[in-house]
C-alpha positions in Angstrom: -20.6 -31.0 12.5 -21.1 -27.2 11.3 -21.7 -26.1 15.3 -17.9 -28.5 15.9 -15.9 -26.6 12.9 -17.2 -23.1 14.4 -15.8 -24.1 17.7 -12.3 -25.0 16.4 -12.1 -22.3 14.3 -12.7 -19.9 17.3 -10.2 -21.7 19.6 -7.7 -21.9 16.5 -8.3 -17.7 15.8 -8.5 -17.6 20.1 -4.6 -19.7 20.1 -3.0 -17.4 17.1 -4.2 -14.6 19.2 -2.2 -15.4 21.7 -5.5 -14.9 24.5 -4.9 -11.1 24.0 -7.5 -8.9 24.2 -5.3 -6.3 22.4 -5.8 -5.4 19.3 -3.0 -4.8 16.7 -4.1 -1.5 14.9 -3.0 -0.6 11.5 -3.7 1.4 8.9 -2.6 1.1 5.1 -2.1 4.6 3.9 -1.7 4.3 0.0 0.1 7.1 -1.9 1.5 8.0 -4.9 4.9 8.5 -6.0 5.6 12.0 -5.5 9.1 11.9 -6.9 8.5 11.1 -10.3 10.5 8.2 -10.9 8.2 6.8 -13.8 8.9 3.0 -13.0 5.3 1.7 -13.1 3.3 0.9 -15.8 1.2 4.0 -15.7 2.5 7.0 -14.1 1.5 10.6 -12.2 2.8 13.4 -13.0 3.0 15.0 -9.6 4.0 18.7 -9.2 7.1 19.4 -7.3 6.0 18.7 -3.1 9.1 20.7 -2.0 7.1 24.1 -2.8 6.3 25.9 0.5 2.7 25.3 -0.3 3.3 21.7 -0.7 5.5 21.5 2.5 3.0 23.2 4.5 -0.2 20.6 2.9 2.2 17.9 4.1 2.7 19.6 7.4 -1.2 19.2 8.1 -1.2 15.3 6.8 1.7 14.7 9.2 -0.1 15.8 12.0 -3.8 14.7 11.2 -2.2 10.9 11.1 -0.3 12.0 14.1 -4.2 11.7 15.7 -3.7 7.9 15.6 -1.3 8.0 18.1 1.2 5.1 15.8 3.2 3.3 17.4 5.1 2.2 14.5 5.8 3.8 11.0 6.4 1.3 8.1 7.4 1.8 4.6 8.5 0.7 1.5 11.6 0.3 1.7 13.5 -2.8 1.0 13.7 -5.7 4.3 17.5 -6.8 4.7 18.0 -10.4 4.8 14.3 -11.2 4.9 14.1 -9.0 8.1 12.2 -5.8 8.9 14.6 -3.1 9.2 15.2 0.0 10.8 16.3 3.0 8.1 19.5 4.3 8.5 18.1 7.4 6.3 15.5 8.2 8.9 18.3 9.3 10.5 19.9 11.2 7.8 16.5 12.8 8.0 16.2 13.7 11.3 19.8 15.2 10.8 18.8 17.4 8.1 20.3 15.6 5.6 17.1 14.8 3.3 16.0 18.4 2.6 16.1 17.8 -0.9 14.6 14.7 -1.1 11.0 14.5 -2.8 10.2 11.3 -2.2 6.6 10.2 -0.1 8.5 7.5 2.3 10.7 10.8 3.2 8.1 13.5 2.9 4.8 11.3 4.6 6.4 8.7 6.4 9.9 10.3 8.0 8.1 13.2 8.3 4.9 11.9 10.2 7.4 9.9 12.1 9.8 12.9 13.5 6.2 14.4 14.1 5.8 11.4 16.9 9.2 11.5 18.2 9.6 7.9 17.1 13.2 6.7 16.8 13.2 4.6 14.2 11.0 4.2 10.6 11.3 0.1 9.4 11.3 -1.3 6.2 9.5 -4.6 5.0 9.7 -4.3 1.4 10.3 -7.3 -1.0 10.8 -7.5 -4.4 8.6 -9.7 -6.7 8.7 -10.1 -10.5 5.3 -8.8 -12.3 5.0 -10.4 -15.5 2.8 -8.6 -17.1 4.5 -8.7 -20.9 3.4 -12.4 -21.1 -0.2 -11.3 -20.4 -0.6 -8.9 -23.2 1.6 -11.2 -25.5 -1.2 -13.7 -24.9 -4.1 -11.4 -25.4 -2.5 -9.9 -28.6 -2.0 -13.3 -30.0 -5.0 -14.5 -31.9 -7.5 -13.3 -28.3 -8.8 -9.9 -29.4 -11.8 -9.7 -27.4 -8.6 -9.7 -24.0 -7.0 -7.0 -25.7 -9.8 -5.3 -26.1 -10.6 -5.7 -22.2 -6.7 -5.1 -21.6 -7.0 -1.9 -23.4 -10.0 -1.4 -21.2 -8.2 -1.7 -17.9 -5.2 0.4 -18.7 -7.4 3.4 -19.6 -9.5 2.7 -16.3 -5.9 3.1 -14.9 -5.4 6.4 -16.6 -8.6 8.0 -15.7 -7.9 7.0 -11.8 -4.3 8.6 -12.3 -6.0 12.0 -14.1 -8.2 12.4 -11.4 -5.5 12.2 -8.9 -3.7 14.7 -10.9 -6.9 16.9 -11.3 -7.3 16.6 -7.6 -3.9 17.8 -7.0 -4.0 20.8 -9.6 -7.0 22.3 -7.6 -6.6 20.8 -3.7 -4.0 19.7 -1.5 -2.0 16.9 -0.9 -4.1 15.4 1.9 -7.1 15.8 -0.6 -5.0 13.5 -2.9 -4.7 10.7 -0.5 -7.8 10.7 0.5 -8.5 10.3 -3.6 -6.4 7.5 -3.4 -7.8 6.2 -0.1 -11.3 5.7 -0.9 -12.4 2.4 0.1 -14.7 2.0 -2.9 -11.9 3.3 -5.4 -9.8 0.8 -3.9 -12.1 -2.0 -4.7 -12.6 -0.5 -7.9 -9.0 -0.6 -8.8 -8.1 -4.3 -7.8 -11.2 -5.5 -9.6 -8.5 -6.2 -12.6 -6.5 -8.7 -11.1 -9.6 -11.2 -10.9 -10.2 -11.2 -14.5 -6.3 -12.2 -15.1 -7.7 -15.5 -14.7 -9.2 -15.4 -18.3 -5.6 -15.1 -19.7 -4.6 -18.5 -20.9 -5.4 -22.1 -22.1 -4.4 -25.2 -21.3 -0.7 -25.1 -19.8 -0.1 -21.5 -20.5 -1.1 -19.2 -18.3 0.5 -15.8 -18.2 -2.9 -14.3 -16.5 -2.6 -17.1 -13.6 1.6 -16.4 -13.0 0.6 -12.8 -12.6 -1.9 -12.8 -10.5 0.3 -15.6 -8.1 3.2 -13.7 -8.4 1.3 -10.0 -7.5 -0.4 -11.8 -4.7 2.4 -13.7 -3.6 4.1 -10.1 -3.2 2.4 -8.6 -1.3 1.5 -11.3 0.9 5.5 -11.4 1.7 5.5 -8.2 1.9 2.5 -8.1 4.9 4.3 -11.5 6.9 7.0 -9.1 7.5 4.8 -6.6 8.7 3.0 -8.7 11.3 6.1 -10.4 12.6 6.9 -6.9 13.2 4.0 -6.3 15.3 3.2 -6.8 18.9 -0.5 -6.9 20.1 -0.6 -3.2 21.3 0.7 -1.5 18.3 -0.7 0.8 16.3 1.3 0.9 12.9 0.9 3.4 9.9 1.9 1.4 6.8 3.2 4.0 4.0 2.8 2.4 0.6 2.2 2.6 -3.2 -1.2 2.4 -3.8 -1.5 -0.1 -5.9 -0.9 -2.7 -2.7 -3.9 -1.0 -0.8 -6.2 -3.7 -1.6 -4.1 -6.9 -0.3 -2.3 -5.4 2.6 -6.2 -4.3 4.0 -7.2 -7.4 2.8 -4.2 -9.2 4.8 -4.8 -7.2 7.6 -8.5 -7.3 8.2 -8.1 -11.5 7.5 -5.4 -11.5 10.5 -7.2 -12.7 13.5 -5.9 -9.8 16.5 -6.1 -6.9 14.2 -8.0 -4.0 13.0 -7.9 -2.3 10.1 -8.0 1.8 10.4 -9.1 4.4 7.8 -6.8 6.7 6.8 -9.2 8.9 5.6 -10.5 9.2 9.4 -7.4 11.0 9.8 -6.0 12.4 6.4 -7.5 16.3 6.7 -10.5 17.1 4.3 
């Protein structure tokens, strides 16, 4: 029975693959938000990227990604009707239009895309609610021992994000991303999301909803991304970090793909 379920698994993963002996190449380049907005629960405090130093670090990420030869650059930015889009500011970028502009999908992604001579930059982005209030309402009512492991998390959080700032202060931009881009910090830094099961009883269950809802994100969020795809591709997807974890997860699960480290390319 074992040797019949192997065999219709590999003719099921041979079918979705469409016979091709392509495969779809893509690599998850997590980042941080490098314009400040301070919409997350935990925030950098990144220094100001439009300094000639800074603009010269991101010159040398650009063209170290450039080594992978992408096809594709994708980043999030919001999808338009459910649909992948093509950005109507890459354009404003390539017209000179963006000089000002500090943010990481213009100064990493537009950037490494003009690089490639690519015409067009998509978005896939979706929104999702992350209700994370009803988590620590739960822990702080009457469950100290979750607050206390709560509490525990966030300051994980903040000694990930001084790092990253420490790392910046003293090295380059590509030096940060590869911080960020770690494999084993990346592993590290989801391991919270499995202990959200621990937060509830009985009907309520605030730690569940999160972890469905944050899941259920990002897994929308990486449908658009290989409906995008074609077997030959090779894709950079520029994202917060935070989503590292699922989208390589998503992507090294998808039968036809391969996952590629961005720190094989991000300069040392």
């Amino acid at each position: 029975m074992n040797v019949l379920l192997r065999c219709a698994a590999g003719a099921m993963i041979a079918l979705l693959s469409g016979g091709n002996t392509l495969a779809t190449e893509v690599m998850i380049l997590g980042t941080y938000h490098m314009s400040n907005p301070g919409k997350d629960i935990h925030n950098l405090k990144a220094d100001d990227v439009l300094v000639d130093k800074r603009q010269r670090e991101l010159a040398d990420v650009a063209a170290g990604l450039a080594k992978f030869k992408p096809s594709k650059v994708v980043v999030e930015q919001q999808a338009v009707d459910g649909a992948p889009v093509k950005l109507p500011r890459y354009h404003d970028y390539l017209d000179g239009k963006m000089a000002d502009s500090r943010n990481e999908v213009a100064q990493v992604g537009f950037r490494l895309a003009k690089h490639l001579k690519l015409e067009e930059v998509w978005g896939i982005d979706v929104e999702g609610d992350f209700p994370f209030e009803a988590v620590q309402k739960f822990a702080e009512n009457g469950h100290p021992q979750l607050a206390k492991q709560l509490a525990g998390a966030g300051a994980e959080v903040e000694t990930m994000l001084k790092g990253l700032e420490d790392t910046l202060k003293t090295g380059t931009v590509s030096q940060g991303l590869r911080y960020l881009n770690d494999p084993k910090r990346i592993i590290d830094g989801n391991s919270f999301y499995s202990t959200l099961l621990l937060y509830g009883a009985g009907n309520d269950q605030p730690g569940a909803a999160l972890l469905t809802a944050w899941e259920g994100r990002n897994n929308q969020i990486c449908a658009r991304l290989v409906q995008l795809a074609t077997p030959d591709d090779r894709i950079v997807v520029l994202y917060g970090s935070g989503h590292s974890f699922l989208l390589r997860r998503c992507v090294q699960d998808m039968p036809g793909y391969k996952l590629i480290e961005a720190n094989d390319y991000l300069p040392k």
